[in-house]
C-alpha positions as CSV (number, residue, x, y, z in Angstrom):
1,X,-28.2,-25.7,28.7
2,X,-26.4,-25.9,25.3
3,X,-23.6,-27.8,24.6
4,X,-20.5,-26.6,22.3
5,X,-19.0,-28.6,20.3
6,X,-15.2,-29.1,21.1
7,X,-14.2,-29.2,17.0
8,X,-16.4,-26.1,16.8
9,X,-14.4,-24.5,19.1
10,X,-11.2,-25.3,18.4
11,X,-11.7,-24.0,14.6
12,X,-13.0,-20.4,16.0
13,X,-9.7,-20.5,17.9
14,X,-7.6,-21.1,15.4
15,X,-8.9,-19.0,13.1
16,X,-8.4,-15.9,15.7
17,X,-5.0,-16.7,16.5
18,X,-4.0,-17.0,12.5
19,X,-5.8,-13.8,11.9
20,X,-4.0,-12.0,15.2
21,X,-0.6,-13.4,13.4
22,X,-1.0,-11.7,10.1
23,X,-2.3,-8.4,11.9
24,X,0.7,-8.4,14.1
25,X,2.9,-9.5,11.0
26,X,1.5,-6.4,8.7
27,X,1.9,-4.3,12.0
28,X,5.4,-4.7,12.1
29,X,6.1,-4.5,8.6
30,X,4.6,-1.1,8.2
31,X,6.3,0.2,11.1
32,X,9.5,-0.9,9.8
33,X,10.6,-3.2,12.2
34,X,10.1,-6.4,9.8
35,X,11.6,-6.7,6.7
36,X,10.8,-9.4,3.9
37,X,13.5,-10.5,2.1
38,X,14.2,-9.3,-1.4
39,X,14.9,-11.0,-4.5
40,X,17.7,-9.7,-6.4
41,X,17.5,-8.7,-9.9
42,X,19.6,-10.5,-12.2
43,X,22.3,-8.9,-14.3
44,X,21.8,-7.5,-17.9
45,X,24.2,-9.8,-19.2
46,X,23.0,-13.3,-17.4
47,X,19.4,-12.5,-18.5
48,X,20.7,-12.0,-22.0
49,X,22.7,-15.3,-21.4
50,X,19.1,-16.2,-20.4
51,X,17.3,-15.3,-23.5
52,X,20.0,-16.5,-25.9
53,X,19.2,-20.0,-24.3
54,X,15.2,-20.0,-24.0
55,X,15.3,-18.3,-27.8
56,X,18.0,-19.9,-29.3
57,X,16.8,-18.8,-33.0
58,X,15.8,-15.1,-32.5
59,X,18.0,-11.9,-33.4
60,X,20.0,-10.5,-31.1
61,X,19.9,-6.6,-30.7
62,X,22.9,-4.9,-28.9
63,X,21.2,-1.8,-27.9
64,X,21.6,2.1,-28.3
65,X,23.9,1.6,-31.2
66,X,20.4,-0.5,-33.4
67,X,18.4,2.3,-32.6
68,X,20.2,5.4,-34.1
69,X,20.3,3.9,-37.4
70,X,16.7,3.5,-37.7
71,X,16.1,7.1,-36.2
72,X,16.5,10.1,-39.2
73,X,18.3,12.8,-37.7
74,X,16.9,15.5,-40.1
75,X,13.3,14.7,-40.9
76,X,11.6,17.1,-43.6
């Protein structure tokens, strides 16, 4: 009669029970009942904040206000 190994075993067992985790985990979540938390987005003006210190040298644009004077209005 053949002998199993004990290591052999316990690594099979493992790997079911980790495999059985993330089923039940991705079960839940798709019914709703688990939720994973969220990051929150930053602010406009901290990531400008942001930017102004990671790009100390580069041109700041405001926004809208940049745009309508490159944009012609009445084009022939």
């Amino acid at each position: 009669m053949a002998r199993r190994k004990k290591s052999g075993d316990s690594f099979v067992w493992i790997t079911v029970a980790t495999l059985m985790a993330v089923g039940g985990l991705l079960y839940l979540r798709d019914r709703g009942l688990l939720h994973w938390p969220q990051s929150q987005p930053k602010p406009a003006d901290q990531r400008a904040r942001d930017l102004v210190k990671k790009y100390p040298d580069a041109e700041v644009f405001s926004g809208p206000e940049t745009d309508k004077k490159k944009v012609n209005p009445r084009q022939p």
